[in-house]
C-alpha positions as CSV (number, residue, x, y, z in Angstrom):
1,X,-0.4,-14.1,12.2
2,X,-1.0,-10.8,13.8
3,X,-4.1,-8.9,12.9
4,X,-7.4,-6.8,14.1
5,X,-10.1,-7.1,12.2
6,X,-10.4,-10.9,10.8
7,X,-11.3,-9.4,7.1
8,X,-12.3,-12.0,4.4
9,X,-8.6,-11.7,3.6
10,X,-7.4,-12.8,6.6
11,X,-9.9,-15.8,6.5
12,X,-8.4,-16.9,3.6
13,X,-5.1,-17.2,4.6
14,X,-6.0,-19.2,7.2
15,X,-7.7,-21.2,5.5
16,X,-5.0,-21.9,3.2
17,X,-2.9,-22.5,6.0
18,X,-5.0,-25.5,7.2
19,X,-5.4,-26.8,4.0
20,X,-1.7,-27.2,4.1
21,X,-1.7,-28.6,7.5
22,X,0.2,-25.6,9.0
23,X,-0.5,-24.5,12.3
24,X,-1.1,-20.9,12.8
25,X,-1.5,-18.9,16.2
26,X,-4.0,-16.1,15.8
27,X,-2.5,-12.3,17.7
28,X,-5.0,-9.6,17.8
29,X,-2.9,-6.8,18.2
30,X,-5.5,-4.8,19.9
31,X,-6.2,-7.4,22.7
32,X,-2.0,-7.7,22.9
33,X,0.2,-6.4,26.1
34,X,3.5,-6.8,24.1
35,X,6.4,-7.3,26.6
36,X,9.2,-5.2,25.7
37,X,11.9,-7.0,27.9
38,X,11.5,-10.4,26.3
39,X,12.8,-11.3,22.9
40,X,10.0,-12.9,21.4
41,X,12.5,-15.4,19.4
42,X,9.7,-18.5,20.3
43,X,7.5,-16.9,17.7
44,X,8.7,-18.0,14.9
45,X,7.9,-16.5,11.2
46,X,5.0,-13.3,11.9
47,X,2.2,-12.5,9.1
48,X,1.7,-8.9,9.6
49,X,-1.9,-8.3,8.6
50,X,-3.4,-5.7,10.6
51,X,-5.6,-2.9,9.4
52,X,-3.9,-0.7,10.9
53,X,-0.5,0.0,9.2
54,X,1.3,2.4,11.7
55,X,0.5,-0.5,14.8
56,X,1.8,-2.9,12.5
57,X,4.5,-1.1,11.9
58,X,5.4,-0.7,15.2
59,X,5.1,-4.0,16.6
60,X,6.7,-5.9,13.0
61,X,9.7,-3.4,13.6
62,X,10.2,-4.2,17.3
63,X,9.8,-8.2,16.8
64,X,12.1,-7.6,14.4
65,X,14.9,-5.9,16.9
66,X,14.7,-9.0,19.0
67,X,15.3,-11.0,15.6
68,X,11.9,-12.0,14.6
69,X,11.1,-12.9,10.6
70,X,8.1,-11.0,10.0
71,X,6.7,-10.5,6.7
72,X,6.7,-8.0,5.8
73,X,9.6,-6.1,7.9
74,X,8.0,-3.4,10.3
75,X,10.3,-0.9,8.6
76,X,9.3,-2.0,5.2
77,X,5.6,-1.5,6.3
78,X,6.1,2.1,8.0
79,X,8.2,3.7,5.0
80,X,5.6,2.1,2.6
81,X,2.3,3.7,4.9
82,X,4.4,6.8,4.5
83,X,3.7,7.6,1.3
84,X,6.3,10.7,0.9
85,X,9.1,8.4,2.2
86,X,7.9,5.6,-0.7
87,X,7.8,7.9,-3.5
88,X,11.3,9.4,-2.4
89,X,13.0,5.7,-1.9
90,X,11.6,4.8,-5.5
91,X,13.0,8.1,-7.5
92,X,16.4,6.9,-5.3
93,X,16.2,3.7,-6.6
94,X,15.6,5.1,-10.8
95,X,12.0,3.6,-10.9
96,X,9.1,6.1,-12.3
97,X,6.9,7.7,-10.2
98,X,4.1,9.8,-10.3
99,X,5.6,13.9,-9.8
100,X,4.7,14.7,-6.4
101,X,5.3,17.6,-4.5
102,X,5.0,18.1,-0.7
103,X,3.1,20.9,1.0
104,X,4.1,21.5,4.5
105,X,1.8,25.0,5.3
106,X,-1.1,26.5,4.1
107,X,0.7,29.2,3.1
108,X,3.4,27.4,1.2
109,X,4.3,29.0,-2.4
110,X,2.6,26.9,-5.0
111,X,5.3,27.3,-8.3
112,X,5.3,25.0,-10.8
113,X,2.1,23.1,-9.8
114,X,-0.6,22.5,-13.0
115,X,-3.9,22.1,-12.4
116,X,-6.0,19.9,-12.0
117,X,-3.8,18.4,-8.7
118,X,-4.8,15.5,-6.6
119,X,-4.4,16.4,-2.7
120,X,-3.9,13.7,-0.1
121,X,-2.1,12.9,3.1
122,X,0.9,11.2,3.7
123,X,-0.8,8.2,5.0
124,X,-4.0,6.8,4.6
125,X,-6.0,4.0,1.9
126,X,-9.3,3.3,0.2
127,X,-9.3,7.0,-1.3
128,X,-10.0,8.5,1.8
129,X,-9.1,12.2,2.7
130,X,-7.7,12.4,-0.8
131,X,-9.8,15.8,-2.9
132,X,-9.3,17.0,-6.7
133,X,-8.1,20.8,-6.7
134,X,-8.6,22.6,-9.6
135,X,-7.0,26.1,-9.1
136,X,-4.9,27.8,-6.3
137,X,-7.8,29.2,-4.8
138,X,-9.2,25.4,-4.7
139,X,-5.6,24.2,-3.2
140,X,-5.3,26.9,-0.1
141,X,-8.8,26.0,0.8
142,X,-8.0,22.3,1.6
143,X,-4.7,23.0,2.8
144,X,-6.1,25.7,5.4
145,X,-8.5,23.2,6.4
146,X,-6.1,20.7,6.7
147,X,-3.8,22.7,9.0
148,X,-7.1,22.7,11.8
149,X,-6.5,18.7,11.9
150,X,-3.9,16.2,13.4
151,X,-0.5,17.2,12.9
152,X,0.1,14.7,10.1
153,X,-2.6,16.0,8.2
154,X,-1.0,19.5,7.8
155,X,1.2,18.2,5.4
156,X,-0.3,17.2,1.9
157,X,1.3,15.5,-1.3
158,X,-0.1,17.2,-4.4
159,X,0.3,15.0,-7.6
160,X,-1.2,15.7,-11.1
161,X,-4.7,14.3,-12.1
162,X,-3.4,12.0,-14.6
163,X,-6.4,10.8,-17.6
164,X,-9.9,9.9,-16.5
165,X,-8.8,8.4,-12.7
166,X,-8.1,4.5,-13.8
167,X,-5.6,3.0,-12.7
168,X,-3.6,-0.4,-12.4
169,X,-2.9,-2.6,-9.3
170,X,-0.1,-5.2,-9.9
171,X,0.1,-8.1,-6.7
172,X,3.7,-8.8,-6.5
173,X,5.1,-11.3,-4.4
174,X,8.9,-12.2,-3.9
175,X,10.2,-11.6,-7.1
176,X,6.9,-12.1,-9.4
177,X,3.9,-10.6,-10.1
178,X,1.2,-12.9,-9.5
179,X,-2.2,-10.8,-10.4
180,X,-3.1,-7.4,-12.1
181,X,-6.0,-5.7,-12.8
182,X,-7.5,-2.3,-14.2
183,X,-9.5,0.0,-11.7
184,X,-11.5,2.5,-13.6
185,X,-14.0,5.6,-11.2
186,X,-17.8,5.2,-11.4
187,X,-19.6,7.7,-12.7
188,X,-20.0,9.7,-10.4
189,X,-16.5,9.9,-8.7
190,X,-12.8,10.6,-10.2
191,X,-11.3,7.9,-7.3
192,X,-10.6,4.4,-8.8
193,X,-11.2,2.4,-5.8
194,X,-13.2,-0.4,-5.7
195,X,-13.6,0.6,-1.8
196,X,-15.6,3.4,-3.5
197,X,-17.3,2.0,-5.9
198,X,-14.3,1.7,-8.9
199,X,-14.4,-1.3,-11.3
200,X,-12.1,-3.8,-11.6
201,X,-11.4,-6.1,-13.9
202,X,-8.3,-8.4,-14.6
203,X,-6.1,-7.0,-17.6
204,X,-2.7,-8.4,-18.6
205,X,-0.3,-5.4,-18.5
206,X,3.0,-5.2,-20.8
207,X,6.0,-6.4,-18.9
208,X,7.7,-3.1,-18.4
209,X,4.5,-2.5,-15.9
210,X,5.2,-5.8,-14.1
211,X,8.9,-4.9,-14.0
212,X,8.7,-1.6,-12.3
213,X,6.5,-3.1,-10.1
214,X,8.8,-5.8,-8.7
215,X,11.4,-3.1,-8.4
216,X,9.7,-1.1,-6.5
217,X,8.3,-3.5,-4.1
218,X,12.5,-4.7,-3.7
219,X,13.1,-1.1,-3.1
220,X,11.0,-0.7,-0.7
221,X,12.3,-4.4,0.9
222,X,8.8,-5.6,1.2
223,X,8.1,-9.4,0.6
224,X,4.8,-8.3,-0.8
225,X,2.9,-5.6,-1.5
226,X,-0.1,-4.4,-3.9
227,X,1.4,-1.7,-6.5
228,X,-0.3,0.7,-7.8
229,X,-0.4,2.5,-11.2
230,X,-0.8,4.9,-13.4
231,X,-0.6,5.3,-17.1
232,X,0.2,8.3,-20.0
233,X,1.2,8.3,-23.3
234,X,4.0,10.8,-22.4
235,X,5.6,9.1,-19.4
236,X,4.6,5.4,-19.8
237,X,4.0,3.2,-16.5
238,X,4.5,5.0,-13.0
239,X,4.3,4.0,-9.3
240,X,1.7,6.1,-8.1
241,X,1.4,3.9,-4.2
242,X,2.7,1.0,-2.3
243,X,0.6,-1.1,0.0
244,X,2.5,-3.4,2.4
245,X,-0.7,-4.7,4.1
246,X,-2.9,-5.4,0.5
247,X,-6.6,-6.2,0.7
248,X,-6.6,-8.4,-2.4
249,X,-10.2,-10.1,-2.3
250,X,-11.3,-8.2,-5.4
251,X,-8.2,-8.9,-7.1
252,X,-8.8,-12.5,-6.8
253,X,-12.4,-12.5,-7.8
254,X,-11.8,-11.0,-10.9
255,X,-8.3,-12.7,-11.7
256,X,-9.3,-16.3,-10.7
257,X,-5.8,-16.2,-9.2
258,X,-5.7,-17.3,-5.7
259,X,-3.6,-14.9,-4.2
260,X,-4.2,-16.2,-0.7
261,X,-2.5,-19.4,-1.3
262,X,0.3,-17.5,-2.8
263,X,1.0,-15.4,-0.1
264,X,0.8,-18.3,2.0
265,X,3.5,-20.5,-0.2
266,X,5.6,-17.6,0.1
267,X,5.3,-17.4,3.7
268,X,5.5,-21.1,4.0
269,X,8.8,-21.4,1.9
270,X,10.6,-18.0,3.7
271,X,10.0,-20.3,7.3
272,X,11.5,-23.3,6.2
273,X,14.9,-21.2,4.9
């Protein structure tokens, strides 16, 4: 299993590992010189978990060139972290997304965009570097202050502020979705993440939810991923983000599902194939 931070995910997979009896070698990709002129084929199947998608990325897509299973595929992971590149692969594929433009200046001409709009970077989790706009004037502020950062952060995906902030994460693994829950924003934020204080709970969704969800994670050709939601009367279910590396500790504390052992079932099964 590679990773970098042991989080209390990545304890529990191991720990459902041993329980099964399944030996598992431990890579912390930041204390790894990977050789790029040996194949790597003694490896065996690779649990990608490392915090840090675009390393992952790398390193799951180059074991992969020297035929390495990794789950989930380092391409798989980087167009998913890319969060332009997702949306665009899931309109491909027919599934409903949340309308998104891109923004690639500060100075870019802003027709057809309602407010209020939701700003945030191509990349990026747990809410972070993602701010509410609420006029034009409100827009080439953030975008003009994006444009003094890295250059990824000069371009910005603006997406409508859809009800009250809540939305719905769906756990999908292989072809099923094993856990769902609600996320609604505290009171004193519009972000749903429980990283930022959201509450969860578990909620069954209808199956049309479930079934976008497991399209868009086969779309994506990810073996797992945490999908996330969002809801209106007008449009139904849409795919608002796709996690290939899912922290899923608070979906299993409110869902009573244990995810961990799922994931490792899954990974367990895929090795013996």
């Amino acid at each position: 299993m590679l990773y970098d931070t042991m989080r209390t995910e990545e304890k529990l997979i191991l720990k459902e590992f041993r329980d099964f009896g399944v030996t598992v070698s431990l890579l912390n990709i930041d204390e790894l010189s990977l050789d790029l002129n040996r194949g790597g084929n003694d490896l065996g199947t690779v649990l990608v978990r490392p915090m840090s998608h675009s390393k992952a990325g790398i390193i799951a897509r180059i074991l992969n060139i020297h035929g390495v299973r990794t789950i989930n595929k380092g391409l798989a992971i980087e167009n998913s972290w890319n969060k332009a590149i997702a949306i665009s692969t899931l309109v491909r594929a027919g599934i409903p997304t949340v309308p998104t433009k891109l923004l690639f200046s500060a100075s870019a001409q802003h027709d057809g965009i309602n407010y209020p709009i939701i700003v945030k970077p191509i990349h990026g989790s747990w809410g972070r570097l993602v701010s509410l706009a609420g006029s034009t004037e409100d827009l080439t502020m953030l975008l003009r202050h994006k444009a003094v950062g890295e250059t990824y952060m000069r371009i910005s995906m603006v997406q409508p502020f859809i009800g009250d902030g809540t939305d719905y994460r769906v756990f999908v693994i292989g072809e099923e979705a094993v856990a769902s829950m609600v996320r609604r924003p505290s009171n004193d934020d519009w972000r749903s993440n429980v990283a930022r204080g959201g509450v969860a709970q578990a909620v069954r969704l209808g199956d049309d939810a479930y079934e976008i969800a497991i399209k868009a994670v086969k779309a994506l050709d990810l073996d797992y991923a945490g999908v996330d939601l969002l809801h209106n009367d007008e449009r139904g279910y849409m795919i608002n983000e796709v996690n290939a590396i899912p922290e899923f500790k608070g979906l299993m504390s409110v869902s009573g599902v244990n995810i961990a052992r799922r994931i490792v079932e899954y990974v367990i099964n895929t090795a013996k194939r």
